[in-house]
MARBA-3410 file (N, C-alpha, C, O; in Angstrom, 1 decimal):
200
9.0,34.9,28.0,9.1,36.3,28.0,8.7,36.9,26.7,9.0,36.4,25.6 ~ 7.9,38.1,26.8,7.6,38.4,25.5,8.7,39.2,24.7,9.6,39.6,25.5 ~ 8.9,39.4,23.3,9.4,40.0,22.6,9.8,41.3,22.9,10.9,41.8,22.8 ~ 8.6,42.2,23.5,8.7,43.4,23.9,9.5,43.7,25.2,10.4,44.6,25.4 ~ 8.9,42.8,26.1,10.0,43.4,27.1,11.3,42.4,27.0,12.2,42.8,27.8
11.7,41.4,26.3,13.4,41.1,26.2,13.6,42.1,25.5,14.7,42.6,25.9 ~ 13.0,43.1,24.3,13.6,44.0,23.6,13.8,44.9,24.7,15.0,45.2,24.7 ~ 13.1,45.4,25.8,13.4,46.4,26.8,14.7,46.3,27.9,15.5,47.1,28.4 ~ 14.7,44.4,27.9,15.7,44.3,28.8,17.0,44.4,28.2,18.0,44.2,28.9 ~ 17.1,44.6,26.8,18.6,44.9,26.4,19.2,46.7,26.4,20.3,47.2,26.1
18.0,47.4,26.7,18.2,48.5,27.2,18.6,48.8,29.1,19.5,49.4,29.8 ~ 17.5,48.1,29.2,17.7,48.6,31.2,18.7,47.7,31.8,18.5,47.8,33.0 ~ 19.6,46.8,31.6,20.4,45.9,31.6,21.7,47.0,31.3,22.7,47.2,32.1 ~ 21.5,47.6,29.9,22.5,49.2,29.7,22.3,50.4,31.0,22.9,50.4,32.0 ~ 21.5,50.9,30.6,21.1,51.9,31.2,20.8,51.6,32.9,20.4,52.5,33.7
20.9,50.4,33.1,21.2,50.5,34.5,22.4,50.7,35.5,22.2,50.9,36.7 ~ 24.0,50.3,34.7,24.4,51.2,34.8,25.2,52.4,34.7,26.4,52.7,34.8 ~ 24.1,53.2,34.6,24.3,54.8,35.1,24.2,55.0,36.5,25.2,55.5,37.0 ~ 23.5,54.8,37.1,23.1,54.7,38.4,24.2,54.3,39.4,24.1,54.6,40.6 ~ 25.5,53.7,38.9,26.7,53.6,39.8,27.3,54.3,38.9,28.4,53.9,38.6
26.8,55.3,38.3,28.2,56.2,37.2,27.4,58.0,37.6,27.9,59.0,37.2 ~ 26.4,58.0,38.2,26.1,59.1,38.4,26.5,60.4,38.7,25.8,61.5,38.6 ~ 27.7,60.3,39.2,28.7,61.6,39.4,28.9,61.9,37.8,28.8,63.0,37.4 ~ 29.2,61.0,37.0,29.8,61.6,35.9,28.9,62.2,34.8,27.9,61.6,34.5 ~ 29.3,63.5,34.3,28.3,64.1,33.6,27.9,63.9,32.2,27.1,64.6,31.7
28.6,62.9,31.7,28.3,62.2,30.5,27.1,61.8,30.5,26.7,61.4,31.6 ~ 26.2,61.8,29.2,25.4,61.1,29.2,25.4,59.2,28.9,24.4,58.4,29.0 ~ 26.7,59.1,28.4,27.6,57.5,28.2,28.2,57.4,29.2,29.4,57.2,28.8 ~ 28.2,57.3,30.5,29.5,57.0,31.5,30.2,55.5,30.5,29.8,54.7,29.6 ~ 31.5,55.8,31.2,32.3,54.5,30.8,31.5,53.3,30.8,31.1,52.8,29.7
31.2,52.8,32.3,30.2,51.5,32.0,29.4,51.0,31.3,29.3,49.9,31.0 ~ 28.6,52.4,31.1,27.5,52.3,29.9,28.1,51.5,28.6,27.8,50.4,28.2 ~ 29.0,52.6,28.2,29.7,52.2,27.0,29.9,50.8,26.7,29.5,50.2,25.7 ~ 30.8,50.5,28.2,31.5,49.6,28.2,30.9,48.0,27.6,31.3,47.0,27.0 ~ 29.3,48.3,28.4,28.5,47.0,28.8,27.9,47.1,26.8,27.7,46.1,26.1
27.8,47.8,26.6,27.2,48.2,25.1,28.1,47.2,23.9,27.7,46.6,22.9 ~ 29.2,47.4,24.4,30.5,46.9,23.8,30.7,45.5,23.5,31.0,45.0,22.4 ~ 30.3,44.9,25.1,30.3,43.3,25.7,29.5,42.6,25.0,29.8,41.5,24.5 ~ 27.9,43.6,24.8,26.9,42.9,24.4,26.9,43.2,22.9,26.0,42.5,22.4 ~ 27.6,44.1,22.1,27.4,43.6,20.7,28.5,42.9,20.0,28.5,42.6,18.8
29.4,42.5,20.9,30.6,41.6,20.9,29.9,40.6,21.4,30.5,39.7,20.8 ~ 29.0,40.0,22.2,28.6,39.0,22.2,27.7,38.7,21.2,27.7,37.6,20.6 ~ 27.0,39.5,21.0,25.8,39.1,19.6,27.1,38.9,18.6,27.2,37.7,18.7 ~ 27.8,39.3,18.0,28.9,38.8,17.0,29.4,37.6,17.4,29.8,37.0,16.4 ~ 29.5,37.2,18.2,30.1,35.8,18.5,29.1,34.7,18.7,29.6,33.5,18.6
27.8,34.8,18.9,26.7,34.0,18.4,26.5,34.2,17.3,26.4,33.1,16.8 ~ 26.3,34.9,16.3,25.9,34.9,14.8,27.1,33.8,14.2,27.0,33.0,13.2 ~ 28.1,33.9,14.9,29.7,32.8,14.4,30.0,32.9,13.0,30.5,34.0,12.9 ~ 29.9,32.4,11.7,30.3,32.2,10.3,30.5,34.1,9.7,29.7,34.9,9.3 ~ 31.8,34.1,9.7,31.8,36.0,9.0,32.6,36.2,10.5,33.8,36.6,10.2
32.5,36.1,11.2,33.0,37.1,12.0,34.3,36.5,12.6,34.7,35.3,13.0 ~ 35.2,38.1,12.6,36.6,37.9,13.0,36.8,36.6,13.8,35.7,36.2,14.2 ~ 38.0,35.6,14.3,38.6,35.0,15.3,39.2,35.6,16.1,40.1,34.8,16.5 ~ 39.3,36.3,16.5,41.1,36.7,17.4,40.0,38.0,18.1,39.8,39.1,17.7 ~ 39.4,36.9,19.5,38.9,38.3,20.3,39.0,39.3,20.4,38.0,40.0,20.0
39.8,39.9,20.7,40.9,41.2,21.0,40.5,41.6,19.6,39.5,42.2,19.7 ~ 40.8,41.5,18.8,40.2,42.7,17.8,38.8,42.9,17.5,38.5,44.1,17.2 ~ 38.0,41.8,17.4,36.5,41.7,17.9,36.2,42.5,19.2,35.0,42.8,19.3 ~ 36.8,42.8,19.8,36.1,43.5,20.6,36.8,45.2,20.3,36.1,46.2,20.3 ~ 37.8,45.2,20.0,37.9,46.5,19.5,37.3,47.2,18.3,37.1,48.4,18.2
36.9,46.2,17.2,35.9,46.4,16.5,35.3,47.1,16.9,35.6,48.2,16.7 ~ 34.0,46.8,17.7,32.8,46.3,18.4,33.0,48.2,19.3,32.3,49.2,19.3 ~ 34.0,47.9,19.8,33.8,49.1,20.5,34.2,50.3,19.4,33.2,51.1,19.4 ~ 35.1,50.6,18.7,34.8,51.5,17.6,33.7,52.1,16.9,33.6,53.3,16.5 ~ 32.6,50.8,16.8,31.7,51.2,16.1,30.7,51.4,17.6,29.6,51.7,17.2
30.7,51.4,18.6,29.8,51.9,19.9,30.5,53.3,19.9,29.6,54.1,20.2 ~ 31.7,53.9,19.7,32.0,54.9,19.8,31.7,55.9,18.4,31.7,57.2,18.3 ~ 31.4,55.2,17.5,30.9,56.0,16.3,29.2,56.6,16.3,28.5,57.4,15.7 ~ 29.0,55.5,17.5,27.7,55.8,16.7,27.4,56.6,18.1,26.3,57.2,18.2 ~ 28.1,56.7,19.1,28.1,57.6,20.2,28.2,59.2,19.9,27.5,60.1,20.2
29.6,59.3,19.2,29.4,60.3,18.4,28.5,60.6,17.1,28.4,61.8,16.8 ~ 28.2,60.3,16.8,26.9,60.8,16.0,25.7,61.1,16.5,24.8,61.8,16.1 ~ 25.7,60.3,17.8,24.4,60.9,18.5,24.7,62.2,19.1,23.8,62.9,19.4 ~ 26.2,62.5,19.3,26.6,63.7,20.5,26.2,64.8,19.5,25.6,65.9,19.8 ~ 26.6,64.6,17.9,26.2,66.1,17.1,24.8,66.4,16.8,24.4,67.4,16.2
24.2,65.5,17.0,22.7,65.6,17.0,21.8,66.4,17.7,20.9,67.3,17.4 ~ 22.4,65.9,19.3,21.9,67.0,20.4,20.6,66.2,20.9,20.0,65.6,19.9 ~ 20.1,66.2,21.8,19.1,66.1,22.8,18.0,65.8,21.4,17.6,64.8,20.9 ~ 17.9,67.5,21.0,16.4,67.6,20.5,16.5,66.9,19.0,15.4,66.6,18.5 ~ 17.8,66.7,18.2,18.1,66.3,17.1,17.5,64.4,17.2,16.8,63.9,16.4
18.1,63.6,18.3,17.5,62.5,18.9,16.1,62.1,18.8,15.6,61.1,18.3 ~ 15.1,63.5,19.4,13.6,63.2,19.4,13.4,63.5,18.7,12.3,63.0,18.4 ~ 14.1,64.5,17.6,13.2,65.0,15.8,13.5,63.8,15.3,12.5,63.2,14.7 ~ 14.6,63.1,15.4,15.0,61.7,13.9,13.8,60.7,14.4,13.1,60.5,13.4 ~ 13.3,60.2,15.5,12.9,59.3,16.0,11.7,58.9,15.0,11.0,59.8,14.7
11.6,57.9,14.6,10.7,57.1,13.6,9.2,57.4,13.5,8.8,57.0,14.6 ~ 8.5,57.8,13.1,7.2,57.8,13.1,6.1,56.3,12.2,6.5,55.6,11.3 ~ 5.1,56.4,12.9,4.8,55.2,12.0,3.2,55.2,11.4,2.5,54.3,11.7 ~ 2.9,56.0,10.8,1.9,56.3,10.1,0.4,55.2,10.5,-0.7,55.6,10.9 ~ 0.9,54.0,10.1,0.0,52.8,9.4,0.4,52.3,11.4,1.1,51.4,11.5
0.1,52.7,12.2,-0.1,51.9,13.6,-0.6,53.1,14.7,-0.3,54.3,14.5 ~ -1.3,52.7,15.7,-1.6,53.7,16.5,-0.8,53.5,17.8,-1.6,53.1,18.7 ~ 0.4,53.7,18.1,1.3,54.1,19.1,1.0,54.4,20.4,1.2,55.7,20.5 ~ 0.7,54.0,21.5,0.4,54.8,22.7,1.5,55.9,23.3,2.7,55.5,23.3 ~ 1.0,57.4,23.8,1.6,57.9,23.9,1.9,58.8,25.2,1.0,59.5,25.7
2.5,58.8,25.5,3.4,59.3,27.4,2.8,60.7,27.9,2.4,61.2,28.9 ~ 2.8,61.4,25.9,2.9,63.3,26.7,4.2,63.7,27.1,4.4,64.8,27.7 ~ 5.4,62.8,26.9,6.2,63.4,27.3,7.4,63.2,26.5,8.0,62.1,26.7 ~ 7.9,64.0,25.5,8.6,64.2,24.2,9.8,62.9,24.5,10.0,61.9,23.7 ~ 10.5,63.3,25.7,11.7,62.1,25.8,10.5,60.7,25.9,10.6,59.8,25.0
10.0,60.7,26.4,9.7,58.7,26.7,8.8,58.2,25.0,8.7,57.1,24.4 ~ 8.3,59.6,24.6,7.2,59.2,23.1,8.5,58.8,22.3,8.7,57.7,21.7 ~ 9.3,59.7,22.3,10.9,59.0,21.2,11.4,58.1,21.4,11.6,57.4,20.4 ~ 11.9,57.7,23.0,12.2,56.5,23.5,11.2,55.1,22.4,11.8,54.4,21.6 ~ 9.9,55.1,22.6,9.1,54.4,22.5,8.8,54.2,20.9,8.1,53.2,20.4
9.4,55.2,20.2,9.0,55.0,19.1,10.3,54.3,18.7,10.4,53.1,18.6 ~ 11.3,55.0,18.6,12.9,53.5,18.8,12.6,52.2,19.2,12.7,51.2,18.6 ~ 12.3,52.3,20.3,11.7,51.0,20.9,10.8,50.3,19.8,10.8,49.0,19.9 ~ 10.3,50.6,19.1,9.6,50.0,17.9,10.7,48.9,17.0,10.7,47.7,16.8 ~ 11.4,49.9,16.8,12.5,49.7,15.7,13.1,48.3,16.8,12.7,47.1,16.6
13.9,48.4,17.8,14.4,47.2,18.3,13.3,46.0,18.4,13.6,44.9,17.9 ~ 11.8,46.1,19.2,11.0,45.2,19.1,11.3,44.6,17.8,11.1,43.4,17.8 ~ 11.6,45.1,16.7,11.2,44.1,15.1,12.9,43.3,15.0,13.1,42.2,14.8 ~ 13.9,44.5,15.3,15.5,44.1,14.9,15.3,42.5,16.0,15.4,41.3,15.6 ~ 15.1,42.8,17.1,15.7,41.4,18.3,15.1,40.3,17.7,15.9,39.4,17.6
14.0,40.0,17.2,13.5,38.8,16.6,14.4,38.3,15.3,14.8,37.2,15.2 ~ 14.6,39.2,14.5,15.2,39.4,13.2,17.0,38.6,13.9,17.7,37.7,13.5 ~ 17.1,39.6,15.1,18.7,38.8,15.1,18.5,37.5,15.8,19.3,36.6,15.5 ~ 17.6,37.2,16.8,17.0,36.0,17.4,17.3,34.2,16.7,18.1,33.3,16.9 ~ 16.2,34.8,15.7,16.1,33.8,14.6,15.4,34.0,13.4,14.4,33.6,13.0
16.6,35.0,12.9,16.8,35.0,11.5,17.9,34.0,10.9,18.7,33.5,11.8 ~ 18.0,33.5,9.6,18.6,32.5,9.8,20.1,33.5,8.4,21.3,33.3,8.3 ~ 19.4,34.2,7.9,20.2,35.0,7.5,21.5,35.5,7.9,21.4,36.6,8.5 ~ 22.7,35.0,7.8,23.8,35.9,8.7,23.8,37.2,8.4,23.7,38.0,9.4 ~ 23.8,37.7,6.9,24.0,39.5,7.4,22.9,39.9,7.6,23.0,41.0,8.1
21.9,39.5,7.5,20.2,39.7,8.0,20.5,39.9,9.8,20.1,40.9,10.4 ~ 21.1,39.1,10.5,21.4,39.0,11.9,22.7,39.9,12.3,22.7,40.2,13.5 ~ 23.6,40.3,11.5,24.6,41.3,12.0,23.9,42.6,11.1,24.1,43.6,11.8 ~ 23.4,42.7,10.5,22.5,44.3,10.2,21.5,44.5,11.9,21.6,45.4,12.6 ~ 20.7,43.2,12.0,20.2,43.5,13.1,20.8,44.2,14.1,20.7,45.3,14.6
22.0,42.8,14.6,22.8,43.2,16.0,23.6,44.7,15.7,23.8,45.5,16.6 ~ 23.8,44.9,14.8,24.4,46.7,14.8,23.1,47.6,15.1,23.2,48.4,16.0 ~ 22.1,47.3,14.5,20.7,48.2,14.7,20.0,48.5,16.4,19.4,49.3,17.0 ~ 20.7,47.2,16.8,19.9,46.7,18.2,20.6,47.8,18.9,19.9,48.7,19.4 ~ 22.3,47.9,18.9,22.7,49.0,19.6,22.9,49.7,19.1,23.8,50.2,19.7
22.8,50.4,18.0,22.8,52.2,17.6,21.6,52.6,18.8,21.5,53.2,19.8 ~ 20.3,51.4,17.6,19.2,52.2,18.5,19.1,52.4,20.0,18.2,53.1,20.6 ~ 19.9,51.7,20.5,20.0,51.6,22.2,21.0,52.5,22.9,21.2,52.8,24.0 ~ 21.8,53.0,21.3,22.5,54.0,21.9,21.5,55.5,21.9,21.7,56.5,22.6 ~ 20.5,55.3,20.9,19.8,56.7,20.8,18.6,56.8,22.4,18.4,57.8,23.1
18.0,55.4,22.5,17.4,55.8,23.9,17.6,56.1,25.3,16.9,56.3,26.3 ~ 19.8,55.7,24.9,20.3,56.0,26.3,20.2,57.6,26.4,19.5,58.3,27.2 ~ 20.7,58.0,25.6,20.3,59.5,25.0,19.7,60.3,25.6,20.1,61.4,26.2 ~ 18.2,59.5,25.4,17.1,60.2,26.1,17.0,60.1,26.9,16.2,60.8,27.5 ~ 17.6,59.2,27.6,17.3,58.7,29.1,17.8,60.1,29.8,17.1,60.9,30.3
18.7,60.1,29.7,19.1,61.3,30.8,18.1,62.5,30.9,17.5,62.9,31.9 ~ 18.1,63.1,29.5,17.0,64.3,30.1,15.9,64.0,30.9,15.6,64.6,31.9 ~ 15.0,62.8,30.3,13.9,61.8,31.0,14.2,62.0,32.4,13.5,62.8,33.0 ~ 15.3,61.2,33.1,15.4,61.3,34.8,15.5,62.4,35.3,14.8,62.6,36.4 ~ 16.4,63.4,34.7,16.7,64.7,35.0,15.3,65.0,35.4,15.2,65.6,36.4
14.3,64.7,34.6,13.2,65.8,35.1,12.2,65.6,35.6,11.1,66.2,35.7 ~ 12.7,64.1,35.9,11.9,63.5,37.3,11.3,62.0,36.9,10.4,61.4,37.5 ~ 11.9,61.6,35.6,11.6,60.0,35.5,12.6,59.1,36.1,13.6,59.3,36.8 ~ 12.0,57.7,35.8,12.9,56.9,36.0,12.4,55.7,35.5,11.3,55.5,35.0 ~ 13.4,54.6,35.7,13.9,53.5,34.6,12.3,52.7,35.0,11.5,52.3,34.1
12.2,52.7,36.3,11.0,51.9,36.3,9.3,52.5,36.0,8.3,51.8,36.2 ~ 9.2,53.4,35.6,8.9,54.2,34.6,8.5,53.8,33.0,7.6,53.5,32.3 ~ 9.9,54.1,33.0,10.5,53.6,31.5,9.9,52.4,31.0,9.3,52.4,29.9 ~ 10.1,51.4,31.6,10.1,49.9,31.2,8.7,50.1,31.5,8.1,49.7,30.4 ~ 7.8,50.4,32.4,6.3,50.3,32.3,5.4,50.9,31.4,4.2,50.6,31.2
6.3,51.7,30.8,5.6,52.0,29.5,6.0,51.5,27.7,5.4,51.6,26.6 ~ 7.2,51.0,28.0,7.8,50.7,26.9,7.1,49.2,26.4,6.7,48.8,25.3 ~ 7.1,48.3,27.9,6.7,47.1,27.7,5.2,46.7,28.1,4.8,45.6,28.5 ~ 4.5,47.8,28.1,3.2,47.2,29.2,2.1,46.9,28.0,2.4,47.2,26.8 ~ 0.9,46.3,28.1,0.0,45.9,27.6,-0.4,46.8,26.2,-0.6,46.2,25.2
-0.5,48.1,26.1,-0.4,48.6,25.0,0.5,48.7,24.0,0.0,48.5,22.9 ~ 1.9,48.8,24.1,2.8,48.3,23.4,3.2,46.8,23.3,4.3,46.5,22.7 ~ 2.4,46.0,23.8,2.7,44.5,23.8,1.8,44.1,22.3,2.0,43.2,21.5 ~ 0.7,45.0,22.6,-0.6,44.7,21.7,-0.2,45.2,20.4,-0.6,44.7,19.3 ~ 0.7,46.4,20.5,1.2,46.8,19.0,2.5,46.3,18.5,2.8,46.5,17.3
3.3,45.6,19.3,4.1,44.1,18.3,4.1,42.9,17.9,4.7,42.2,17.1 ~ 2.3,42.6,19.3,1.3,41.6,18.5,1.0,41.7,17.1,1.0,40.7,16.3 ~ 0.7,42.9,16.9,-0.2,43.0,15.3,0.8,43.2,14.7,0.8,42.5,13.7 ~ 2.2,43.9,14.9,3.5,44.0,13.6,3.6,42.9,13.4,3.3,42.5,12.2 ~ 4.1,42.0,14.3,4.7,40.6,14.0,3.7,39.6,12.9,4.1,38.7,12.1
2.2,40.2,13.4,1.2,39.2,12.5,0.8,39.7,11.5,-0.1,39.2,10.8 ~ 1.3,40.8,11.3,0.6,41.5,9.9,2.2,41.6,9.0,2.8,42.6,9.2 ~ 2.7,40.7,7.9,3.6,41.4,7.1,3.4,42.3,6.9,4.5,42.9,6.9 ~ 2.3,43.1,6.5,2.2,44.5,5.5,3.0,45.6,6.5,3.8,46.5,6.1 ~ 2.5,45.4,8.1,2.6,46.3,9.2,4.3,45.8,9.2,5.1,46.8,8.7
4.7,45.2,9.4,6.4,44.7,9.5,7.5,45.2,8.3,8.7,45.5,8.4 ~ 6.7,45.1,7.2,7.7,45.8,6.3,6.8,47.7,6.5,7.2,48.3,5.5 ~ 6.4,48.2,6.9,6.1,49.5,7.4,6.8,50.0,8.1,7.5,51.0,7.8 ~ 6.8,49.1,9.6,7.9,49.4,10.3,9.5,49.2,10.3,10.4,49.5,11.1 ~ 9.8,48.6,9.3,11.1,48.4,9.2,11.5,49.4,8.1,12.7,49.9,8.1
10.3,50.0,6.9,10.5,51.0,6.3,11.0,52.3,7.0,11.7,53.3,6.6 ~ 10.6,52.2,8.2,10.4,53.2,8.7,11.5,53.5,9.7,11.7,54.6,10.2 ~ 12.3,52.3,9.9,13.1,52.3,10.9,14.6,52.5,10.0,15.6,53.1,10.5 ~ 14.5,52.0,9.1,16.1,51.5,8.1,16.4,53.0,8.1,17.6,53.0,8.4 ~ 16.0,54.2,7.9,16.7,55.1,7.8,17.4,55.9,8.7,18.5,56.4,8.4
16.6,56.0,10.0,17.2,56.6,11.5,18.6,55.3,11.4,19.7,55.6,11.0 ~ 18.3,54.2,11.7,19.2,53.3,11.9,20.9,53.4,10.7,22.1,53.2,10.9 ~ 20.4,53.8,9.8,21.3,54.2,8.2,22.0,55.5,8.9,23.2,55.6,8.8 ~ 21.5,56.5,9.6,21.9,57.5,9.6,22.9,57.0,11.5,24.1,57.3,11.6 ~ 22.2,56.4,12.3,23.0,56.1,13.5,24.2,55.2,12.9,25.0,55.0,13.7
24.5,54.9,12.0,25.4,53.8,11.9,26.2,54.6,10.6,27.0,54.2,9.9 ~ 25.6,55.9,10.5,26.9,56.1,9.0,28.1,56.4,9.1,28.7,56.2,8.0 ~ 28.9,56.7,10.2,30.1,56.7,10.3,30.8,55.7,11.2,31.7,56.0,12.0 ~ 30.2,54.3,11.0,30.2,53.5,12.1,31.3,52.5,11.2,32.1,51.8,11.8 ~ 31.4,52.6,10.1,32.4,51.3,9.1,33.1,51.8,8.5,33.8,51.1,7.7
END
């Protein structure tokens, strides 16, 4: 499986479900949250050396900081989401035309580089910097997701452009070009700094 779309499937794996939460007008239904929670409490429990013992507060951790960084996206607002969204000067980006999926996609950058980094990095706080980055930033494209469907997308959609041969081809060249990888991580550490400032 490529890089790109396991980075995709730690989103639509989220974001899928909404789809049994759809009465509720949150853009986080509970589940959402919930599943957000499971999985960065599970990335903490593979990284192992540093991190709490005593489940039960590991996961309340874990969810604290999904609810911080939930709120920080809520004062942002819709359009506050697509303004922060990373730009990347030094790469040529394929692009939708359509403000929610081009921001989605440029986040999507940012996780393409974090997932390998938490993968196999051998760094522990190199790997829990990641695993917090993996979901802020996944909290910012659930985000978008909603306006996105509302106005006539959808997830399968989503994933065809996030992971398809043009975006495959531009974390080919990140991953093989250091110059391009510290670019995009220049570029990403700040949105991710600002998703996580009230998160500790």
């Amino acid at each position: 499986m490529s890089t790109s779309r396991a980075g995709w499937l730690i989103i639509v794996g989220i974001v899928g479900a909404t789809a049994t939460a759809a009465t509720q007008a949150t853009w986080l239904p509970a589940p959402v949250r919930q599943g957000l929670v499971e999985q960065l409490n599970e990335r903490m429990v593979a990284i192992g050396p540093g991190t709490p013992k005593d489940p039960a507060g590991l996961a309340q951790a874990m969810g604290k900081v999904v609810t911080a960084v939930a709120q920080r996206v809520d004062t942002w607002a819709e359009r506050g989401v697509v303004d922060r969204a990373p730009t990347f000067p030094r790469l040529t980006v394929p692009a939708a035309g359509n403000r929610h999926l081009d921001a989605m996609n440029r986040y999507q950058i940012c996780n393409m580089v974090l997932f390998p980094q938490f993968e196999s990095g051998s760094d522990l706080q190199a790997r829990r910097t990641a695993a917090f980055g993996l979901t802020a930033v996944t909290i910012a494209v659930v985000r978008l997701r909603e306006p996105y469907v509302a106005a006539g997308g959808n997830d399968q959609l989503i994933e065809a452009f996030l992971t398809g041969p043009p975006m495959a081809k531009v974390l080919d060249a990140v991953l093989a070009t250091p110059d391009l990888l510290a670019h995009v991580e220049s570029r990403c550490e700040p949105v991710i700094g600002d998703l996580l400032a009230t998160a500790f």
